[in-house]
matplotlib code that plots the C-alpha trace (Angstrom):
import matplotlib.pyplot as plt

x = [114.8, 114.1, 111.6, 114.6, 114.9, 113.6, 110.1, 106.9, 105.6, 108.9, 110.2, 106.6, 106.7, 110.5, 110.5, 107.4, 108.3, 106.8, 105.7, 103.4, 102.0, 101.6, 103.3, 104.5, 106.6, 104.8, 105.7, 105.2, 107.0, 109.3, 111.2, 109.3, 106.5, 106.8, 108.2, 108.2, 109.5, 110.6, 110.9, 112.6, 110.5, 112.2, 112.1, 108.9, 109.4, 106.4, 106.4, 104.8, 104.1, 102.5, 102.7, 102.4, 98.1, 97.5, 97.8, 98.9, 99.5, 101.1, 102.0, 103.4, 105.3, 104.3, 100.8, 99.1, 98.0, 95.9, 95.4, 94.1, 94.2, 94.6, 90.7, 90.7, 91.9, 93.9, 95.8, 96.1, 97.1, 99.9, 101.2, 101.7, 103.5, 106.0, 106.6, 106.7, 109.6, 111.2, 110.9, 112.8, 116.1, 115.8, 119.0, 121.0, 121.1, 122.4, 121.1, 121.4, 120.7, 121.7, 122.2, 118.8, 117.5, 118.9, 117.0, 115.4, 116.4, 114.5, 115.4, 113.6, 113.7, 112.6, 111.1, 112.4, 112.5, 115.9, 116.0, 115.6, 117.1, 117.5, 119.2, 119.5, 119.5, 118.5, 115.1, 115.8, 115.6, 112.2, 113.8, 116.2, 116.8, 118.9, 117.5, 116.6, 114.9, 112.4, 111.7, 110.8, 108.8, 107.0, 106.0, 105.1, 102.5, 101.7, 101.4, 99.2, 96.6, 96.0, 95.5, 93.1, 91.1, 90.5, 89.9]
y = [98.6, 97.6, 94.7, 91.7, 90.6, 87.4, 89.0, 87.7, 91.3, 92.5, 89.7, 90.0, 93.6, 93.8, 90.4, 91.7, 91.2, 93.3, 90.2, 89.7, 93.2, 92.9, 96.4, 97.5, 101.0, 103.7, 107.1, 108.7, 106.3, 104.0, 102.7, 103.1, 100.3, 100.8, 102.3, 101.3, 103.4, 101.7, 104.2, 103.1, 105.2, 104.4, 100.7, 100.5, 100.3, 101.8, 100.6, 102.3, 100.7, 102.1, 100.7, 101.9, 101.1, 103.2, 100.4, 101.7, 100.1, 101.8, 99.1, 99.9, 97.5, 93.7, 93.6, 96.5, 98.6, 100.1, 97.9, 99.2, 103.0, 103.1, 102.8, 107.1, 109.4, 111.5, 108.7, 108.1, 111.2, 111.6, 108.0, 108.9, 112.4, 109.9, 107.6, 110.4, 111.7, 108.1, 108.0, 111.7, 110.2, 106.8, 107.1, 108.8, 106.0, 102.9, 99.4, 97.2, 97.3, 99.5, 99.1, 98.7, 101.5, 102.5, 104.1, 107.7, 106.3, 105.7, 103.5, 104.2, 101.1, 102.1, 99.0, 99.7, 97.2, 96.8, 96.1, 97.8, 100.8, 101.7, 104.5, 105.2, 108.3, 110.0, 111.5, 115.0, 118.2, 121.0, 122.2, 119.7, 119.0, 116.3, 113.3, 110.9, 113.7, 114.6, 111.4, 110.9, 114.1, 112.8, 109.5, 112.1, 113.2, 110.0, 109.0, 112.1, 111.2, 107.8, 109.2, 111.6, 108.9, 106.7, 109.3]
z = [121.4, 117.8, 117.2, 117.1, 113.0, 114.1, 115.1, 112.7, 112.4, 111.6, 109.0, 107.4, 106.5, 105.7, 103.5, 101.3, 97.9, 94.7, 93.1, 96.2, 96.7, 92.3, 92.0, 88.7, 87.8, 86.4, 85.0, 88.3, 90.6, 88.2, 91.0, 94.6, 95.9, 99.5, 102.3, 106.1, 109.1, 112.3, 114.6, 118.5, 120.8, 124.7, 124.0, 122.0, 118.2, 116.0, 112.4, 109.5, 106.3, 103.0, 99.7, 96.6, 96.0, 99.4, 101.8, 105.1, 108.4, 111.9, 114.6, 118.0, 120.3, 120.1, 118.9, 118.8, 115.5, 113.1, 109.8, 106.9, 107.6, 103.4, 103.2, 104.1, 101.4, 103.9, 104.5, 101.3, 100.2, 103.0, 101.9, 98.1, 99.2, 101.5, 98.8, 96.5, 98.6, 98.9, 95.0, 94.9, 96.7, 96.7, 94.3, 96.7, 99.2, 98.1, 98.5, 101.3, 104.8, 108.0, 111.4, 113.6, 115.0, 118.7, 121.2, 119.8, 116.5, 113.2, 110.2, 106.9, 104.6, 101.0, 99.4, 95.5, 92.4, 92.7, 96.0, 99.6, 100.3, 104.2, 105.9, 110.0, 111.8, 115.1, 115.3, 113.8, 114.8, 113.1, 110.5, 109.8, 106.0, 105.8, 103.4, 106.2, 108.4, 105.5, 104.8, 109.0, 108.9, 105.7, 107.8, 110.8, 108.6, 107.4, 111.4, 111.8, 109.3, 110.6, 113.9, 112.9, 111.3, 113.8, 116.6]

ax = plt.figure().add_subplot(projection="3d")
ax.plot(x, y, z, "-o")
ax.set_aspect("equal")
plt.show()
């Protein structure tokens, strides 16, 4: 099961507001500041957050995590290429909400200036091309860097 909307962890990360992380558009990414994944693992959600300045954060269940996983350039570097992607279609899915996550289901909410951007869709597939599936693989690798950062 999802973390329930009314959740602290969950409201805090989904209610963050641009004028609060201090983001501003730039050439490169004119209308992407963050992107978080909540991802429904057998009742367990994990929730990854990155934000435009490299700030990254991976939470699993009710209080366990791994703050400030930014600090390491890998991580770093595997955030900007999933916002990068998130930037690429964050056009093609329109803004507003979708439904929570169900079990071995993911929901990507793309934090943009004009508002959040969220699409829903079963764990994919290798290989799988489909919009939402690239941008889960993108966090995979996002997941994957934190990990092999702090052992």
């Amino acid at each position: 099961m999802s973390l329930p909307d009314s959740h602290p962890l969950k409201s805090l990360l989904l209610s963050l507001s641009v004028e609060r992380v201090g983001a501003q558009p730039t050439d490169e990414l004119p209308h992407v500041w963050s992107v978080v994944l909540e991802w429904n693992l057998d009742g367990t959600t994990v929730t990854l957050l990155s934000l435009v300045d490299g700030t990254t954060s991976l939470y699993w269940g009710e209080g366990g995590g791994i703050i400030g996983a930014g600090e390491h350039e890998t991580v770093r570097q595997a955030a900007r290429a999933w916002i990068g992607a998130a930037e690429e279609c964050v056009e093609t899915i329109p803004v507003g909400g979708s439904r929570d996550a169900g079990p071995g289901e993911f929901r990507v909410t793309i934090k943009a200036y004009d508002g959040d951007h969220s699409l829903s869709d079963a764990s994919p597939d290798a290989g799988s091309y489909r919009t939402s599936h690239i941008l889960f693989q993108q966090a995979q690798d996002v997941m994957t860097a934190v990990r092999e950062v702090t052992g």
